[in-house]
C-alpha distance (Angstrom), angle and dihedral (degrees) to the residues before:
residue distance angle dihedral
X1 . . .
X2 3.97 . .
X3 3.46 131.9 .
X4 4.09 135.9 -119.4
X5 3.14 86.7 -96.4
X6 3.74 104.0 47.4
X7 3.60 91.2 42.2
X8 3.91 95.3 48.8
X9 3.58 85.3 54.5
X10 4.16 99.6 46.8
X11 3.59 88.4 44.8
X12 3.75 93.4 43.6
X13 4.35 92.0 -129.6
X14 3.69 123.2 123.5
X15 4.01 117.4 -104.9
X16 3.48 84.9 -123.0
X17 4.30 86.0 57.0
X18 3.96 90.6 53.6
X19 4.21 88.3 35.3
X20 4.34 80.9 60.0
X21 3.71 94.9 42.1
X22 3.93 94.7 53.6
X23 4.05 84.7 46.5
X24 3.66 87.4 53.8
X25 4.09 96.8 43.8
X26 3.60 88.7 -112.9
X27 3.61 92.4 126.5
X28 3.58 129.2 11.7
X29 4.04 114.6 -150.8
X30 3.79 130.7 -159.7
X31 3.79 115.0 -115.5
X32 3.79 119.8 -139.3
X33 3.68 120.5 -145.6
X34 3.24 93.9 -78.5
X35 3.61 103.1 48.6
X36 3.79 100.0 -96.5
X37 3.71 121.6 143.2
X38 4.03 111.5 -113.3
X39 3.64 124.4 -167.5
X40 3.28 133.3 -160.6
X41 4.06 146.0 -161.0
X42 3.72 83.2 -87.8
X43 3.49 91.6 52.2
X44 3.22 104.1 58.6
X45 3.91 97.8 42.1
X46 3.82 80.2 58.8
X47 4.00 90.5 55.7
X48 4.04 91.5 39.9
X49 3.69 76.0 58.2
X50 3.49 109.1 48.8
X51 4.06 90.8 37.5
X52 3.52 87.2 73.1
X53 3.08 98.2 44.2
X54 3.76 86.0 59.8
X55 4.15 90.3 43.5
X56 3.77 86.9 60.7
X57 3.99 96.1 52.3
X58 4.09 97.1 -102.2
X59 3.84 103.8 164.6
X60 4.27 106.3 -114.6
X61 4.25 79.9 -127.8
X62 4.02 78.7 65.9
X63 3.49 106.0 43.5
X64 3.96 78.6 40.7
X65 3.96 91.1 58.6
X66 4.03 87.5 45.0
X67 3.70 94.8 52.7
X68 3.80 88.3 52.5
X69 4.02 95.5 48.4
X70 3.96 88.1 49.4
X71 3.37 97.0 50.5
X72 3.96 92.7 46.3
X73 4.00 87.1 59.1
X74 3.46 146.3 -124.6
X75 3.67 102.5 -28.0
X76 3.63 88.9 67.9
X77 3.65 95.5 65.8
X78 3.66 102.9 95.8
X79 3.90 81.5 53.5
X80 4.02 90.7 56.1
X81 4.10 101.1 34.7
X82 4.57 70.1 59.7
X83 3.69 93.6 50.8
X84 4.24 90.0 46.3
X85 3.88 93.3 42.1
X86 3.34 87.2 49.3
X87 3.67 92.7 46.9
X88 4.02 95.2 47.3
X89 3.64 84.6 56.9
X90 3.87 87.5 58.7
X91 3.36 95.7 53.2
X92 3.86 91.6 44.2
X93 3.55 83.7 64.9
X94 3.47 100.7 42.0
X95 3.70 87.0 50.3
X96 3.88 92.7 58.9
X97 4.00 91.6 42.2
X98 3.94 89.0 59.8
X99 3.88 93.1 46.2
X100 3.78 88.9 48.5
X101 3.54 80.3 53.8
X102 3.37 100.2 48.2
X103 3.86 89.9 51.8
X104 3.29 95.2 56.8
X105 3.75 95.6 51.0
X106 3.56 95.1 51.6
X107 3.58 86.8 56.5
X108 3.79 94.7 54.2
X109 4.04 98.7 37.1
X110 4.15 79.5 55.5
X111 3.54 95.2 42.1
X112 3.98 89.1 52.0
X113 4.12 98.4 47.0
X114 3.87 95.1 45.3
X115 4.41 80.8 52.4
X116 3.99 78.8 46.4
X117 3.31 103.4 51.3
X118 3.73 96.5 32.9
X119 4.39 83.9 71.6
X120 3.39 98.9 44.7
């Protein structure tokens, strides 16, 4: 079992990140006998998840509506394979904005060292 802190640390989040998500039923800690949040393995697969998920511009009221279909059970899967599909799709398009990007900047770093290297 690992602490906030420990976990904030491993997973490279602020306590005050994991404090949030456990206000917004994103994740669900133990508490010790004192009142302490514990995490587990389980735990931090979860965040390893839902980090991404935030790394590839899911909104939190997404990941939020994910985290409530998992926890309900298995007969909300077709309803969260929807929410990743849909996701995937996202990122597909995401993907193709950045290499648009890319393109283009290519284009204008070449542009500006053949105006370079033409003055010199």
């Amino acid at each position: 079992m690992f602490t906030i802190g420990e976990v904030a640390e491993i997973m490279g989040i602020s306590t005050h990140t994991l404090r949030y998500y456990e206000k917004e039923n994103i994740i669900v800690p133990v508490r010790d006998d004192n009142g302490d949040r514990r995490y587990d393995d389980s735990h931090l697969k979860w965040l390893q998840f839902v980090i991404k998920l935030k790394e590839t511009q899911m909104p939190i009221a997404k990941i939020k509506a994910y985290a409530s279909l998992a926890l309900e059970g298995e007969h909300t899967t077709q309803e969260r394979l929807k929410l990743l599909e849909e996701h995937k799709d996202s990122i597909k398009k995401q993907i193709r904005t950045l290499q648009a990007a890319d393109e283009m900047l290519e284009h204008k770093i070449a542009v500006y060292k053949d105006f370079i290297s033409e003055r010199d």
